[in-house]
C-alpha beads as a LAMMPS data file, in Angstrom:
LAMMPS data file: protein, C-alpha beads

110 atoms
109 bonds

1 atom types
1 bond types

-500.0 500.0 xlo xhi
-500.0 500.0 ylo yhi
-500.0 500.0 zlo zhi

Masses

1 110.0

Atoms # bond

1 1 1 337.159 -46.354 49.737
2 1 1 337.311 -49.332 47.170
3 1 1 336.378 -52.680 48.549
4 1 1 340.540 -53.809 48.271
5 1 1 341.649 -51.793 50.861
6 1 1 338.841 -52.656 53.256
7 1 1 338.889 -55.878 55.583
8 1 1 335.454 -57.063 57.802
9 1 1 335.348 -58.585 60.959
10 1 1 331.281 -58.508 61.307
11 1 1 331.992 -54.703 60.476
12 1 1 334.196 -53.146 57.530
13 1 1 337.785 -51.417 58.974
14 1 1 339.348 -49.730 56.352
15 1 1 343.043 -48.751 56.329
16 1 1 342.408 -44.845 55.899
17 1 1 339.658 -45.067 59.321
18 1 1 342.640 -46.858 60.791
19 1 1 345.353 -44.256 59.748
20 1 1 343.066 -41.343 60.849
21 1 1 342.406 -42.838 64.043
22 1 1 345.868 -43.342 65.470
23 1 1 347.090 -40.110 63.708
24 1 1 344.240 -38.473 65.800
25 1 1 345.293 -40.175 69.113
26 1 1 349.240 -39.611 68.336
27 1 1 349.432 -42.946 68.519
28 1 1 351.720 -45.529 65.902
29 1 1 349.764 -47.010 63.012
30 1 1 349.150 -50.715 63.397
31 1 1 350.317 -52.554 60.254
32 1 1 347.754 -54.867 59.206
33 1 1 349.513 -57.747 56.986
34 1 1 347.460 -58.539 53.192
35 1 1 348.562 -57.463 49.625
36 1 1 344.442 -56.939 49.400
37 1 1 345.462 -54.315 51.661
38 1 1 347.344 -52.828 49.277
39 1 1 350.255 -52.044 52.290
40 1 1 352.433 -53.937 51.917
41 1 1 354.030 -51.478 48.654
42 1 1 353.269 -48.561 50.613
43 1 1 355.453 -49.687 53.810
44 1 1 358.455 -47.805 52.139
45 1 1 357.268 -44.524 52.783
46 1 1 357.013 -44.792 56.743
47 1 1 359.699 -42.706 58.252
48 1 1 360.260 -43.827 62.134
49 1 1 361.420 -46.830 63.548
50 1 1 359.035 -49.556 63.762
51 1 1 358.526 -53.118 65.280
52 1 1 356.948 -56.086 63.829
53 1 1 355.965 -58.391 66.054
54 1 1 354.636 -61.971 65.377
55 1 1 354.119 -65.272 67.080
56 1 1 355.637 -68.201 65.793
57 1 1 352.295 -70.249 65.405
58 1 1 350.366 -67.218 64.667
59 1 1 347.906 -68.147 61.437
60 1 1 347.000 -64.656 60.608
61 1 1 350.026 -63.082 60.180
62 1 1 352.627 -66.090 59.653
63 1 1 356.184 -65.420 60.263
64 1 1 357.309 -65.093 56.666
65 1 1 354.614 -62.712 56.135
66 1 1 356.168 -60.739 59.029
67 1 1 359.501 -61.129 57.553
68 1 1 357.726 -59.375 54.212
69 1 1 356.645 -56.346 56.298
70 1 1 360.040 -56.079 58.140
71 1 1 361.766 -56.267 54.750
72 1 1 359.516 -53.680 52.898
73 1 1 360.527 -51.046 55.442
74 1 1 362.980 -48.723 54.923
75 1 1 366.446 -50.104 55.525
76 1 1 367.408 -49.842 59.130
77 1 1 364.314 -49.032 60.262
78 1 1 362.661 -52.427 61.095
79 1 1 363.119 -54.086 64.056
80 1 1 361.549 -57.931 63.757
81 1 1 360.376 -59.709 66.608
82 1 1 359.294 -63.657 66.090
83 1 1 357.713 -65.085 69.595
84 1 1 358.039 -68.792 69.941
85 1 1 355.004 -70.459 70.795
86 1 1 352.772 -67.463 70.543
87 1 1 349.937 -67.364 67.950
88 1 1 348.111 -64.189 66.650
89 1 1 347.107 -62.186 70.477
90 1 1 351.116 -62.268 71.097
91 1 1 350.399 -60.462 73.884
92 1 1 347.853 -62.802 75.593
93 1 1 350.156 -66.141 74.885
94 1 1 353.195 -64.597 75.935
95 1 1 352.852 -61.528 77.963
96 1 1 356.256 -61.877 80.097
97 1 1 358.121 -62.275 76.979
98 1 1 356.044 -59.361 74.974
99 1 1 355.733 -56.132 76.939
100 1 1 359.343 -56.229 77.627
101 1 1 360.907 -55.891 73.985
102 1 1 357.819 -53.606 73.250
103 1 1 358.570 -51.345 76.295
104 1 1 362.452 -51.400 75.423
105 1 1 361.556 -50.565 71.604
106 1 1 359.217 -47.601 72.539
107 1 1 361.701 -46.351 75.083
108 1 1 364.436 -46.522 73.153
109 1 1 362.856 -44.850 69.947
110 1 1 361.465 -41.710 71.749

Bonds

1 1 1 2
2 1 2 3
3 1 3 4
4 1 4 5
5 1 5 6
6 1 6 7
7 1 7 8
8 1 8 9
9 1 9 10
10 1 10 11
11 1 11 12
12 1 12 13
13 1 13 14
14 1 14 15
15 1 15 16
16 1 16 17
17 1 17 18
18 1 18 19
19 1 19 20
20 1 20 21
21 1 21 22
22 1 22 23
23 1 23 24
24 1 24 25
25 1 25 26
26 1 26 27
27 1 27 28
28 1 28 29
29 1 29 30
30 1 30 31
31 1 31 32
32 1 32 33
33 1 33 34
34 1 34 35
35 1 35 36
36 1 36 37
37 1 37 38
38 1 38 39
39 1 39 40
40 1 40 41
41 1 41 42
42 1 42 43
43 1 43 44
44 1 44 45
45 1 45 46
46 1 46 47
47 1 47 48
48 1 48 49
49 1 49 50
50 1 50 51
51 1 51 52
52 1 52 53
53 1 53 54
54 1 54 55
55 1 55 56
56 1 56 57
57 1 57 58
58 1 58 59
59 1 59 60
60 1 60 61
61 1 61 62
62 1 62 63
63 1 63 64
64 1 64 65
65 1 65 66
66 1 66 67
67 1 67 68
68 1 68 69
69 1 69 70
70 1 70 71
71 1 71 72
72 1 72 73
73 1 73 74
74 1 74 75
75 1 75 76
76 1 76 77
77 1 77 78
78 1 78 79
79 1 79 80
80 1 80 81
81 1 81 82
82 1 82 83
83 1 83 84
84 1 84 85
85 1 85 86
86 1 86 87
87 1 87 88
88 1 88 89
89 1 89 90
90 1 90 91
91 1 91 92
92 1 92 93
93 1 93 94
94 1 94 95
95 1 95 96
96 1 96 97
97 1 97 98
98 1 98 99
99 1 99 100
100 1 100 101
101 1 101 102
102 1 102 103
103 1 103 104
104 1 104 105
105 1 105 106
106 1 106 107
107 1 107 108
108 1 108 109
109 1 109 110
């Protein structure tokens, strides 16, 4: 796996052990935002709905970044969520306001 599409945080994650991992469990791939990623071009070819979430003060992942992700999807298939006064761990800063437009999304898409 070449060194660009790898990220570490005290251990190397790289977006193929990611992908295999949640295709494994069933589970939706996590988007991880970084054009040393190499995603963002490849965010095109996903073929389900998908949310974006992303806290308004998160420093990570800022909100136009989001907005890049959202955008790179296929039309119609994006479904942006910005959380005011949330940082990165949108669901630890704003739990009552997070679960509920996840839970609706994942409802409504199955």
């Amino acid at each position: 796996m070449p060194a660009s599409r790898c990220i570490s945080w005290g251990f190397e994650v790289c977006a193929d052990d990611v992908r295999g991992f949640c295709d494994t469990l069933g589970i939706a791939r996590p988007v991880v935002y970084g054009h040393s990623l190499g995603v963002v071009g490849e965010l095109a070819r996903i073929d389900c709905p998908t949310l974006v979430c992303v806290g308004e003060l998160d420093p990570a992942t800022p909100v136009a970044a989001a907005r890049e992700i959202a955008d790179a999807l296929p039309q119609g298939s994006a479904r942006l969520e910005v959380v005011q006064g949330a940082g990165h761990f949108v669901w630890k800063d704003a739990p009552d306001r997070y679960w509920p437009f996840v839970t609706e999304f994942v409802t409504s898409t199955t």
